[in-house]
C-alpha positions as CSV (number, residue, x, y, z in Angstrom):
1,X,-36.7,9.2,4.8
2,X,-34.5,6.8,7.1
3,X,-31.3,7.3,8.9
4,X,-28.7,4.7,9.6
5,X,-26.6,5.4,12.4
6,X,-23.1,4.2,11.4
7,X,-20.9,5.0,14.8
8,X,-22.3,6.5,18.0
9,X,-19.3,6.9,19.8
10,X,-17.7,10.1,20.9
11,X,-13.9,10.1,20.8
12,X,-13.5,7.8,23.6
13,X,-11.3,4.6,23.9
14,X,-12.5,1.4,22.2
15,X,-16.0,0.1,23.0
16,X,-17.4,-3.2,22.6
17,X,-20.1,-2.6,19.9
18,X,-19.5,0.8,19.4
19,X,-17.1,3.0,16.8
20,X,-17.2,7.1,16.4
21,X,-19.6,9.3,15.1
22,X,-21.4,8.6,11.7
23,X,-24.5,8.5,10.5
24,X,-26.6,8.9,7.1
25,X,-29.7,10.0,5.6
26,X,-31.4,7.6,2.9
27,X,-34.0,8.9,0.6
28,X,-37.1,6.8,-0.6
29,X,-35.1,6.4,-4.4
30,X,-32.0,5.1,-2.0
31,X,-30.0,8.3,-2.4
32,X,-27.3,8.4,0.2
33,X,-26.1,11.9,2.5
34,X,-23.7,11.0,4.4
35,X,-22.7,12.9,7.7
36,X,-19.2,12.2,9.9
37,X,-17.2,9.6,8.9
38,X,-15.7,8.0,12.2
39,X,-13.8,4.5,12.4
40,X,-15.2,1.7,10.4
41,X,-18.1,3.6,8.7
42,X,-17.8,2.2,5.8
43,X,-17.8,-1.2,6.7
44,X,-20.5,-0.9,8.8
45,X,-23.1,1.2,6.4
46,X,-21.6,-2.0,3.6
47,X,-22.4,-5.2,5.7
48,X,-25.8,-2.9,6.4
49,X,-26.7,-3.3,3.0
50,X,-26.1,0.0,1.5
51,X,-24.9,0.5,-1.6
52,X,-22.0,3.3,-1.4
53,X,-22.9,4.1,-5.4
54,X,-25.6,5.9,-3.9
55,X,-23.4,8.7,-2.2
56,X,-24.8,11.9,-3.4
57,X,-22.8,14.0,-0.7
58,X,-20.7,14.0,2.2
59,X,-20.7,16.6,5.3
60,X,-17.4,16.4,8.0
61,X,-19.0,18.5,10.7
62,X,-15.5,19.5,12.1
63,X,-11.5,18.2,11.8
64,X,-11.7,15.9,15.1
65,X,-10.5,12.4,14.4
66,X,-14.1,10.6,15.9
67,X,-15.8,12.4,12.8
68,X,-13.7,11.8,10.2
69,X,-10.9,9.3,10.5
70,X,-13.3,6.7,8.6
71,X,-13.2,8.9,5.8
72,X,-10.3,7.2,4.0
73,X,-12.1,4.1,4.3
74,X,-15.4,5.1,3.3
75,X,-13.4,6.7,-0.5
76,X,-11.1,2.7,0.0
77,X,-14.4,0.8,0.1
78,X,-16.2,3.2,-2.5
79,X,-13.1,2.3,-4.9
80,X,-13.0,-1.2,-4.1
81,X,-16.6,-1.6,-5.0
82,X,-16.0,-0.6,-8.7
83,X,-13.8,-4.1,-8.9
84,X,-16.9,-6.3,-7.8
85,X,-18.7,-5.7,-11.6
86,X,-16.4,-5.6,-14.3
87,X,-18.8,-2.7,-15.7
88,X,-18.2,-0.8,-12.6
89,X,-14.4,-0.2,-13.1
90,X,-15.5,2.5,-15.9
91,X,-18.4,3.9,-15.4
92,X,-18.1,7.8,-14.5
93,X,-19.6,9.0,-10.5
94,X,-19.7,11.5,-8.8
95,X,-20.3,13.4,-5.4
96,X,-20.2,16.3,-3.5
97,X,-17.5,16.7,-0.6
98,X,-18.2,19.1,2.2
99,X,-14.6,20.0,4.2
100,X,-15.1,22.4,7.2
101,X,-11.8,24.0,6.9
102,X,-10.0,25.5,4.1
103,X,-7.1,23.2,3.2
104,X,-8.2,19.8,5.1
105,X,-9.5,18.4,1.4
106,X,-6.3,18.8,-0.3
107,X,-4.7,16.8,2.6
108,X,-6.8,14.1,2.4
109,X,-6.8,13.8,-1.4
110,X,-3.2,13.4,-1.4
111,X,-3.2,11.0,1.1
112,X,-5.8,9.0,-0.2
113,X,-4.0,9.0,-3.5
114,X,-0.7,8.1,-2.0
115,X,-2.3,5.1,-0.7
116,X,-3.9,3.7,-3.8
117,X,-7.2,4.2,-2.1
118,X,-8.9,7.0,-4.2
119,X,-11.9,5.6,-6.3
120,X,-11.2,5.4,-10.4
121,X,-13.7,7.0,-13.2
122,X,-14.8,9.2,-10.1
123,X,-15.3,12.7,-9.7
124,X,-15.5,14.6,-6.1
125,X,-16.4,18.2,-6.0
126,X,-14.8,19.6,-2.9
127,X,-16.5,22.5,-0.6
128,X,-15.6,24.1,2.3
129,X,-19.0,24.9,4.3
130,X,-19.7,28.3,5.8
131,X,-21.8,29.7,8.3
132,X,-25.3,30.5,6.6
133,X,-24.5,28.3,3.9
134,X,-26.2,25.1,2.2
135,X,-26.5,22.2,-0.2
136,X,-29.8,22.0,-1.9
137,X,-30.5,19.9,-5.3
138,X,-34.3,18.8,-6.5
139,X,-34.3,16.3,-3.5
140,X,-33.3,17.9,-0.5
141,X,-32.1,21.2,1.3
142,X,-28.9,20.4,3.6
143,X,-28.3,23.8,5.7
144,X,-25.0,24.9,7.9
145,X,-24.7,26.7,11.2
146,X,-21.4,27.1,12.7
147,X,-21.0,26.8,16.6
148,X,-18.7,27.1,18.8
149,X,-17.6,23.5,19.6
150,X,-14.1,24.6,18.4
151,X,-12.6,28.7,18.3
152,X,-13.1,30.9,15.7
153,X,-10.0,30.5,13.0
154,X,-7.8,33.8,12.9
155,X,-9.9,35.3,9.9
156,X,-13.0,34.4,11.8
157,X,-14.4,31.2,10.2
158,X,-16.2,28.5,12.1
159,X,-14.4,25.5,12.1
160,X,-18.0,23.3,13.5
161,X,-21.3,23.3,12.0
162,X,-24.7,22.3,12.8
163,X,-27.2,21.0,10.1
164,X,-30.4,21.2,8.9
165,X,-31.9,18.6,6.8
166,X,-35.0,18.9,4.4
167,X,-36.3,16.1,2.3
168,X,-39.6,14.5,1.3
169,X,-41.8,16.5,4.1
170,X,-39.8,15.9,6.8
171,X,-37.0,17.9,8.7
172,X,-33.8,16.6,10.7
173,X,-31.9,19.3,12.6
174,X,-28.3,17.7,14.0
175,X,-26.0,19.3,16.8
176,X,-22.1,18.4,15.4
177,X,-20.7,18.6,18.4
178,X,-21.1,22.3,20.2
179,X,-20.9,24.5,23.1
180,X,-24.6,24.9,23.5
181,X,-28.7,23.4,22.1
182,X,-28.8,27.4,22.1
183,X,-27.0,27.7,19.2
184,X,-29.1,26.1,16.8
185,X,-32.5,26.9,19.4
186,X,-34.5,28.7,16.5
187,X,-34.0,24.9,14.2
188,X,-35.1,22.8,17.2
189,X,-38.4,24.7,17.8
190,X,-40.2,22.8,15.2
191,X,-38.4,19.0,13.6
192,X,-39.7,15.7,12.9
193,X,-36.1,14.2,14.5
194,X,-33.3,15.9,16.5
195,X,-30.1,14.6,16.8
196,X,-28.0,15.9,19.7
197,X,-24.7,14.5,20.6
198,X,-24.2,13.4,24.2
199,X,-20.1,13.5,24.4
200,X,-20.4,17.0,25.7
201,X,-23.6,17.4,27.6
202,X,-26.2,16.0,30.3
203,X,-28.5,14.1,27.6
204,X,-31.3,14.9,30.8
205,X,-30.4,18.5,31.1
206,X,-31.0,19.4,27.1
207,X,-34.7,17.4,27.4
208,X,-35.1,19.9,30.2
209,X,-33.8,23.0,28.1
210,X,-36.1,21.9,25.3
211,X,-39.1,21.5,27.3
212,X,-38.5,24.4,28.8
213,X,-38.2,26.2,25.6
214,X,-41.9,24.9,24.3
215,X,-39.8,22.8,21.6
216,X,-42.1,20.8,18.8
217,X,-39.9,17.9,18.3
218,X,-41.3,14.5,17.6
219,X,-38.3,12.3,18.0
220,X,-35.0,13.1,19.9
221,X,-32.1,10.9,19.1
222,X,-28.7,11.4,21.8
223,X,-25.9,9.8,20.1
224,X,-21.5,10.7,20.1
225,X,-22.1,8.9,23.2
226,X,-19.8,10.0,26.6
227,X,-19.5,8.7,29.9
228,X,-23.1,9.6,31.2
229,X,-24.5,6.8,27.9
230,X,-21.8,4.8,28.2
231,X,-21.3,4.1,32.1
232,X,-24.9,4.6,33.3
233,X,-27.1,3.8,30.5
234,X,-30.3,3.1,31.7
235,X,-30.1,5.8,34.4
236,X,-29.3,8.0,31.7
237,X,-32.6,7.3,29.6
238,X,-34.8,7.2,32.2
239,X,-33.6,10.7,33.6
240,X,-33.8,12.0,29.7
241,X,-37.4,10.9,29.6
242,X,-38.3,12.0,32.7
243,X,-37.1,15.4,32.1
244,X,-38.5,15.5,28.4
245,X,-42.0,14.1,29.2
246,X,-41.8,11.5,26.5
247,X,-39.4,8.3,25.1
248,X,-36.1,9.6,24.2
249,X,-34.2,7.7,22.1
250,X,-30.1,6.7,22.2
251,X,-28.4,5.6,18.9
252,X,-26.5,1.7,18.5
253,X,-24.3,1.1,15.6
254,X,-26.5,-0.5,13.0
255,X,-29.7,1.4,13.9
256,X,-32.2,2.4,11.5
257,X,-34.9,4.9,12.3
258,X,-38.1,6.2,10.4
259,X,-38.0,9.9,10.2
């Protein structure tokens, strides 16, 4: 299993060699889950050399701009693709669409459709995820925690989730943005690779709650970058390995990691 980091950026200004959060998982048969879709995602994961056929599913983690404002372009390039190979322009796809509010696909489908941007012979099948829920097929086991990064809605539905990937002997357990590393503590005991966003917190100060808490984790990954990454870099990964014992690593557009 590999995953590409796409945008590492929280929802700051412009960066130079940065763009907002996205990242995906790749499978060994090239299988594609894709996670966030900030700015430019699609162009980036494209000129990386994957091929967008290979969407199996996508997961928005929450309605904040930096996580899915690429999202129109990722469906744009997707439909553009099936004009490269005259075959292409007919032949039938498909993939799953997880939404994390009620409502927010039939927005986007319109608008995408409005703007000549939604992909032909192709069929999305539209979820809204749910606390406790999951995606699971023959290949891999996608679960959903909700946090608290954003309130309750007014029939009590998270509106931010937490994931837990499963695929090919290896689990990935990813923040989303949120309130607290407690909130998905019981995940983080024991995963081949964490991802944990840095826009919100001390990248230092959640090595320390992990090693505190006896955590198992073989690789950490910080990325949604803030202003601790992003002004003080190296004092930032040097604090974070300190305070974790080990290397810690911080995500670049265009990075590939081994899981």
């Amino acid at each position: 299993m590999k995953l590409h980091v796409l945008g590492a950026l929280s929802g700051t200004e412009p960066f130079k060699d940065l763009h907002h959060t996205s990242w995906v998982v790749e499978l060994e048969n090239g299988h594609l889950y894709w996670f966030d879709a900030g700015e430019n995602c699609s162009h980036t994961a494209y000129l990386m050399g994957l091929d967008l056929f290979n969407i199996q599913a996508l997961f928005i983690s929450h309605p904040h701009y930096d996580h899915m404002a690429g999202l129109l372009n990722v469906f744009s390039t997707y439909a553009k693709m099936h004009y490269l190979v005259a075959v292409d322009a007919d032949t039938e796809r498909s993939f799953d669409l997880y939404m994390p509010v009620a409502g927010l696909w039939e927005t986007f489908e319109s608008l995408t459709r409005q703007l000549r941007a939604y992909p032909p012979a192709t069929t999305v099948r539209p979820h809204v995820a749910c606390d406790g829920g999951c995606f699971e097929n023959d290949e891999i086991k996608i679960e959903f925690r909700g946090n608290m990064h954003m309130p309750l809605t007014e029939d009590g539905k998270h509106q931010a989730f937490s994931f837990r990937i499963s695929a090919e002997g290896k689990t990935v357990v990813a923040s989303g943005d949120c309130k607290s590393p407690d909130e998905f503590l019981d995940w983080s005991k024991n995963c081949d690779l964490q991802l944990m966003e840095s826009g919100h917190h001390h990248p230092w100060e959640v090595c320390r709650f992990w090693k505190e808490q006896q955590c198992n984790i073989n690789k950490i990954l910080f990325m949604h970058h803030g202003r601790d990454v992003l002004y003080l870099p190296t004092e930032s990964k040097i604090r974070s390995q300190r305070a974790w014992g080990k290397e810690v690593l911080f995500a670049r557009n265009g990075m590939t990691i081994e899981v």
